[in-house]
C-alpha positions as a printed NumPy array, in Angstrom:
array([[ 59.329,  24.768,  -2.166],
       [ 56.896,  23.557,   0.662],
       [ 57.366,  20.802,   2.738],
       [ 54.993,  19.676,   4.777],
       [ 55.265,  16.658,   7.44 ],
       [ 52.553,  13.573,   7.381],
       [ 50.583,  15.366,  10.152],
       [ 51.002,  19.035,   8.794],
       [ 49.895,  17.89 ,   5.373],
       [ 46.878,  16.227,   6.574],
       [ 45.806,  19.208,   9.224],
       [ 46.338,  21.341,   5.866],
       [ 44.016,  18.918,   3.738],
       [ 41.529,  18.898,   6.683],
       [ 41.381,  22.562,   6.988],
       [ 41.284,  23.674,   2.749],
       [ 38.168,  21.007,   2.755],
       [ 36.643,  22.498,   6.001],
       [ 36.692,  26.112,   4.5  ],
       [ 35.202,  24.719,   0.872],
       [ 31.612,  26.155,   0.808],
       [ 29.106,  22.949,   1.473],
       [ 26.097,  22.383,   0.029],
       [ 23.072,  20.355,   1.466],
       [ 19.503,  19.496,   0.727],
       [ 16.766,  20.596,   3.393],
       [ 13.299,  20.529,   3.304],
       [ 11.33 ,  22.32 ,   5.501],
       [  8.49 ,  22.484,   3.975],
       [  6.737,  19.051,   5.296],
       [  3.564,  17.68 ,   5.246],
       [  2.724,  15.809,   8.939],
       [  3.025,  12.348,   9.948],
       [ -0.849,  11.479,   9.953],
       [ -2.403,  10.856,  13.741],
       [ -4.606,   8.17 ,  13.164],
       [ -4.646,   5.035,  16.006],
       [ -3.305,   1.934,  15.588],
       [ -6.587,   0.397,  15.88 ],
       [ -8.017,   2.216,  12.408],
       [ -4.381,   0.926,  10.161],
       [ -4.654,  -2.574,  12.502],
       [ -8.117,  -2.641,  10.489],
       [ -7.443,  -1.484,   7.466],
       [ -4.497,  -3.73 ,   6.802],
       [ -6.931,  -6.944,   8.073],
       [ -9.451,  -6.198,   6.008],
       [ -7.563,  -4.789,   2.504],
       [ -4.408,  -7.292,   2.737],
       [ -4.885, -10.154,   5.068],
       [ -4.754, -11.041,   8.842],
       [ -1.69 , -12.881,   7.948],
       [  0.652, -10.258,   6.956],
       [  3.567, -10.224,   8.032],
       [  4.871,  -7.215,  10.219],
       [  7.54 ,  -6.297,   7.659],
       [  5.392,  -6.347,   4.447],
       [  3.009,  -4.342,   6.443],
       [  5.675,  -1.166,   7.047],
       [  7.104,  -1.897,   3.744],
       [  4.089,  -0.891,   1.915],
       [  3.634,   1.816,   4.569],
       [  7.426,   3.53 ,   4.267],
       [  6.659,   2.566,   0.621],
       [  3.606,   5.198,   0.375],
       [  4.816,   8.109,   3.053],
       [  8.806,   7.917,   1.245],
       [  7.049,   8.454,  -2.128],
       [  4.435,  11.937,  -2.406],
       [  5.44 ,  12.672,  -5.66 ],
       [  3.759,   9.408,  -6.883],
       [  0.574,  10.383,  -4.108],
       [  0.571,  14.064,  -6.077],
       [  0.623,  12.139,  -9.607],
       [ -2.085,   9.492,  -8.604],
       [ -4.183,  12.334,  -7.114],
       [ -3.814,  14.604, -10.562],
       [ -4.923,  12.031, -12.576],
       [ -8.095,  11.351, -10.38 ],
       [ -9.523,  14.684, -10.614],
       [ -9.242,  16.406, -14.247],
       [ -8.867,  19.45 , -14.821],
       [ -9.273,  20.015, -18.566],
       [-11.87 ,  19.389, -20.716],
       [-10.205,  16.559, -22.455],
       [ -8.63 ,  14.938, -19.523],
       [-10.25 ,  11.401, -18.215],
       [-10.556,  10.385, -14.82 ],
       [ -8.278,   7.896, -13.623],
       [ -9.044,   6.129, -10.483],
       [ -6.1  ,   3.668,  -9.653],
       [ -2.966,   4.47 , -12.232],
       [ -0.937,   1.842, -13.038],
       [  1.821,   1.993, -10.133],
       [ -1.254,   2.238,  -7.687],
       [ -2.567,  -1.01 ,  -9.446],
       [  1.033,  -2.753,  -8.947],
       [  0.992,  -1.886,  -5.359],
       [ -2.28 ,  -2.7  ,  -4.572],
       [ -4.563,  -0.865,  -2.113],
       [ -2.614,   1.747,  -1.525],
       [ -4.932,   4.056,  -2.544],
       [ -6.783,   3.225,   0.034],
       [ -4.345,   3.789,   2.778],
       [ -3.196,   7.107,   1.873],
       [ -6.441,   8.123,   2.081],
       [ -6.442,   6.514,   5.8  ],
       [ -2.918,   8.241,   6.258],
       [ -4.9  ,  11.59 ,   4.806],
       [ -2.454,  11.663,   2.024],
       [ -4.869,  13.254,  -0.224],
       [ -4.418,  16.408,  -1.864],
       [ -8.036,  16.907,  -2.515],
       [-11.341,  17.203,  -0.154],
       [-14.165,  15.047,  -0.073],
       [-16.023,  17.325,  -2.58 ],
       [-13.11 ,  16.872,  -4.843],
       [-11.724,  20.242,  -4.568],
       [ -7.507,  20.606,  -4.322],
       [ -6.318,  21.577,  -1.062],
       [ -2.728,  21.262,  -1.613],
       [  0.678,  19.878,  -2.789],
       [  2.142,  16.69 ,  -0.489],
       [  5.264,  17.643,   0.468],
       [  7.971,  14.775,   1.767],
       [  6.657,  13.543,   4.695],
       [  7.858,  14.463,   8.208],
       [  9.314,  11.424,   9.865],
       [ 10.01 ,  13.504,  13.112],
       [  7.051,  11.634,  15.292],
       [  7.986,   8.074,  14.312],
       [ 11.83 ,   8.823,  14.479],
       [ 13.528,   6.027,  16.851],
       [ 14.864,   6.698,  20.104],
       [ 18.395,   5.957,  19.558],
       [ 20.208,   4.256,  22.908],
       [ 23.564,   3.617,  24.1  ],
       [ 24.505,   0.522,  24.345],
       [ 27.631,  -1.898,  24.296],
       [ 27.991,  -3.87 ,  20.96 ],
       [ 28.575,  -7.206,  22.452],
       [ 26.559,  -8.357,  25.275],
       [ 28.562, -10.918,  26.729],
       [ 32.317, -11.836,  26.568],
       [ 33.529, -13.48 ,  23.632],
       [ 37.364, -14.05 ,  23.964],
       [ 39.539, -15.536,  26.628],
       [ 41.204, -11.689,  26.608],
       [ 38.075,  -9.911,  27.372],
       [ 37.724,  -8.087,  30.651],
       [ 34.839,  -7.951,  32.082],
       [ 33.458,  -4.877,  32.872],
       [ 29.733,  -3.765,  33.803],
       [ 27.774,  -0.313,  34.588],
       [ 26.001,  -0.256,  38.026],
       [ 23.706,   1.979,  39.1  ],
       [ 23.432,   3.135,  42.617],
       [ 20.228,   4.316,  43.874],
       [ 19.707,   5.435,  47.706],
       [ 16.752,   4.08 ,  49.092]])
């Protein structure tokens, strides 16, 4: 019979789940952030919601369109048929709940089809890599909050 102590049983858990073979989704296969200025969304959000918008309804419906190409891939199927008994449908139903988002993934080039109305190709998740935040290091609390806290700072000498 085995017997193993609190810190020899958990070193032995640790290691039987380190060698279990992992699994992991990847995808690799992205299609690119679009590069269009800030001036050309500035407008289009003006002039399709409202001046007014708020900042966070404004990246909502943005994330909300790039975190979704499946429903882009649908919404551009259904606008170009490709059988003879198949009708054209310009704004499907979850493009008419959410508005004019047609229009902005065609801003974002989100479009699986040209302007003659020939396919190009298949959206595939959207690469966040250019908009990813720069992540800093910083202290959690800013200030002292308890008569036990020590004080301590960073400094940073620079010769001059």
């Amino acid at each position: 019979m085995f017997y193993f102590s609190g810190f020899s049983w958990a070193f032995f858990l640790f290691l039987s789940l380190f060698l279990l073979p992992g699994v992991h989704a990847a995808t690799t296969d992205q299609t690119p952030f679009s590069n269009i200025s800030f001036q050309h969304f500035s407008n289009f959000v003006q002039c399709h919601f409202s001046p007014h918008i708020s900042l966070a309804t404004a990246l909502l419906v943005l994330f909300s369109l790039i975190e979704n190409p499946d429903l882009l891939n649908l919404h551009a199927r259904q606008a170009h048929p490709a059988y003879h008994n198949e009708k054209k449908i310009q704004a499907s139903s979850w493009l008419k709940c959410l508005s004019q988002l047609h229009g902005l993934s065609e801003l974002l080039q989100l479009t699986l089809y040209n302007s003659t109305g020939q396919f190009q190709k298949k959206l595939r998740p959207i690469s966040l890599s250019e908009i990813e935040p720069i992540w800093i290091i910083c202290p959690i609390s800013m200030t002292c909050t308890t008569s036990t806290c020590k004080p301590v700072h960073l400094e940073q000498l620079t010769r001059t």
